[in-house]
C-alpha positions in Angstrom: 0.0 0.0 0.0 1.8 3.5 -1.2 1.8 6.7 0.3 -1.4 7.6 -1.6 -3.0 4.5 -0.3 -2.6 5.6 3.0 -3.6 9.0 3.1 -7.1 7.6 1.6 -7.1 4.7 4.6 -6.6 7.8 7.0 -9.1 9.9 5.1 -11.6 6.9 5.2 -11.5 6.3 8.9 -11.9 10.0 9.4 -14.8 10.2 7.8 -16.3 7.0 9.1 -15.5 8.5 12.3 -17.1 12.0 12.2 -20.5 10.2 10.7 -20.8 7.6 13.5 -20.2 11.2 15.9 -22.8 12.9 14.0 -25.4 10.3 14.2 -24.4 9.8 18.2 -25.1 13.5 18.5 -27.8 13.5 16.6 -29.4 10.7 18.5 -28.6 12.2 21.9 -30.5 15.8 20.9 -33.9 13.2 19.5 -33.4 11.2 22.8 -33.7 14.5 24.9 -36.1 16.1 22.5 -38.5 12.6 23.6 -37.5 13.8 26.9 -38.8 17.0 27.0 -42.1 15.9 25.2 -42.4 13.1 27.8 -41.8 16.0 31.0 -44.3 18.2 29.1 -47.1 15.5 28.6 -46.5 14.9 32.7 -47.2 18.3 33.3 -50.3 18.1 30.9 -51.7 14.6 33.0 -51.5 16.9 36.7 -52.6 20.2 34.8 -55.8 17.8 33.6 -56.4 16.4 37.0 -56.6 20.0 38.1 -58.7 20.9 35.9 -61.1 18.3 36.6 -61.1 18.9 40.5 -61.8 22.7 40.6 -65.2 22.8 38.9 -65.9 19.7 41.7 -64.8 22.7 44.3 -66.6 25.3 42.9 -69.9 23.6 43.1 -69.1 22.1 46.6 -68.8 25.7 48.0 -71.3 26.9 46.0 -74.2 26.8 48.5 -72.2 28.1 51.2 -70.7 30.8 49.4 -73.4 33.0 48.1 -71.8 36.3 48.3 -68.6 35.0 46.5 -70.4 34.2 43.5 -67.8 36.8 41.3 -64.9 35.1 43.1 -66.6 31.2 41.7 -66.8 33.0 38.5 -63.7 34.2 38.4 -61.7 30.5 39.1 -64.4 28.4 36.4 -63.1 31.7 34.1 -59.3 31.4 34.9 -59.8 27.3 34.7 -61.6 27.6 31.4 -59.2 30.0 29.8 -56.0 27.6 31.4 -57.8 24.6 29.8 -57.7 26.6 26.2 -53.5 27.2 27.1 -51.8 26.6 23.9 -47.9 26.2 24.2 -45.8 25.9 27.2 -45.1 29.9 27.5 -49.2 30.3 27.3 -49.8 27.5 29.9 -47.6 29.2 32.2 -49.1 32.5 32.2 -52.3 31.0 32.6 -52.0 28.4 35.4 -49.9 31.5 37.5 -53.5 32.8 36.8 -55.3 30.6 38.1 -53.1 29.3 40.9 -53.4 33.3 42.2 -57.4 32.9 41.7 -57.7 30.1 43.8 -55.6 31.2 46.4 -58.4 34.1 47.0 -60.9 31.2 47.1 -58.9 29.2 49.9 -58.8 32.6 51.4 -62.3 32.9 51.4 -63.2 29.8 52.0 -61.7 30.1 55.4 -64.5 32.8 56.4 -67.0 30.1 56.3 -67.1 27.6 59.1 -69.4 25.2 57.6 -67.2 24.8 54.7 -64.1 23.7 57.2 -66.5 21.2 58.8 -67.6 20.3 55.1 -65.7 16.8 54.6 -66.2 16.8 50.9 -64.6 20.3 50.4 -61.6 19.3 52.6 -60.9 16.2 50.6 -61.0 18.3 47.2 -58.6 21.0 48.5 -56.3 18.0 50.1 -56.6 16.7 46.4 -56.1 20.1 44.5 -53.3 21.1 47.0 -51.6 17.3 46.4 -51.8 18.2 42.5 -50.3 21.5 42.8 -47.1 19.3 44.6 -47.1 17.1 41.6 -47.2 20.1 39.1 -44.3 21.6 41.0 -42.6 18.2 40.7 -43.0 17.8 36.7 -42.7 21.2 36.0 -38.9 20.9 37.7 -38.5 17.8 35.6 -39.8 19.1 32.4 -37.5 22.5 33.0 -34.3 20.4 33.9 -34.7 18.1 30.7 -35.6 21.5 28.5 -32.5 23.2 30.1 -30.4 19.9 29.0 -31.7 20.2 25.2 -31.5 24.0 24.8 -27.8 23.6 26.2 -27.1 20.6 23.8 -28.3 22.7 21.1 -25.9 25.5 22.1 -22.6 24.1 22.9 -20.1 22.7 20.6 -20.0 20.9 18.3 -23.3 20.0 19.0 -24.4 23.3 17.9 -23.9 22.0 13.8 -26.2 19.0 14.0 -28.3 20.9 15.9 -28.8 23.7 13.3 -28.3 21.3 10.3 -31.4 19.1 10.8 -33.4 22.4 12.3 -33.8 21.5 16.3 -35.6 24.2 17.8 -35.2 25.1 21.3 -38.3 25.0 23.8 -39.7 27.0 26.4 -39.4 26.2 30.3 -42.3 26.6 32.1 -41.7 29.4 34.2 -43.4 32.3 36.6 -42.8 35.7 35.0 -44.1 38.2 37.4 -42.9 38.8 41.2 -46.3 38.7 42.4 -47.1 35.4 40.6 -43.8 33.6 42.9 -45.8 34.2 46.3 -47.5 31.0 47.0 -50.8 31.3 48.3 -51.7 30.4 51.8 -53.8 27.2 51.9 -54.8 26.3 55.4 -55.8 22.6 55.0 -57.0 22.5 59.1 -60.6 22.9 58.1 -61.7 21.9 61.6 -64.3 24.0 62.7 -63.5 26.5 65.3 -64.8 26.4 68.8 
């Protein structure tokens, strides 16, 4: 084998080389882009369950809470518009909506002592608070695993597969405004007092 037969073995083997690294990479950014669909479709199954417990609230304080009927309103409104959430960016801006709406109902809802003796509306604000705890949880998960695939996208070498087959970067799911990071105060003890 000459000198030319050589170069073209070396030549070879480096190419050979640089497509099995381009098709590693390239499967590492589909594996994490999975990933981040799997985190988001978590968030999506607790945001559902949510959903689906709040108008079971609403009409369980409903009798008891006649002169909080634009207060009910207001969390079946912010449910309904975070039900219609399209994209993770949207989602986010509506479920801070509605978290900060149903904190003024568990506010309320602490002015009525029938409703802390009521058994059925403590089990549905043990459940809803339980399911904010699991959003928190998948949200955290679904931002870690974004995080990873954005920063994959970004660094090199990566950064050329990535822009060659047209990987797109996602959106965490995040709180924007300071007053949307206070956590409302939910007082599970709905013991009646005295």
């Amino acid at each position: 084998m000459g000198a030319i037969g050589g170069c073209l073995l070396v030549l070879v083997v480096i190419g050979v080389l640089g497509a099995l690294w381009a098709v590693w990479r390239y499967n590492n950014l589909i594996s994490l882009r999975n990933q981040v669909a799997n985190g988001w479709k978590q968030i999506d199954v607790q945001l559902k369950r949510r959903h689906d417990l709040i108008p079971n609230l609403v009409a369980a304080v409903k009798g008891e809470m006649q002169f909080e009927q634009d207060t009910l309103e207001k969390v079946i409104q912010a449910r309904n518009s975070a039900v219609a959430a399209r994209g993770v960016a949207d989602a986010a801006d509506k479920e801070n909506a509605l978290t900060q709406t149903l904190g003024r109902l568990f506010a309320l809802a602490e002015n009525y002592p029938s409703l802390k003796a009521n058994e059925n509306v403590k089990s549905l604000m043990e459940e809803l608070s339980s399911t904010e705890n699991r959003i928190g949880f998948a949200r955290q998960f679904y931002n870690d695993i974004a995080t990873r695939y954005n920063t994959s996208q970004q660094v090199f070498p990566d950064n050329f597969i990535a822009q060659a087959f047209k990987f797109q970067t996602v959106e965490l799911f995040e709180i924007k405004d300071e007053a949307e990071r206070a956590v409302p105060k939910v007082d599970l003890n709905l013991r009646p007092q005295g």
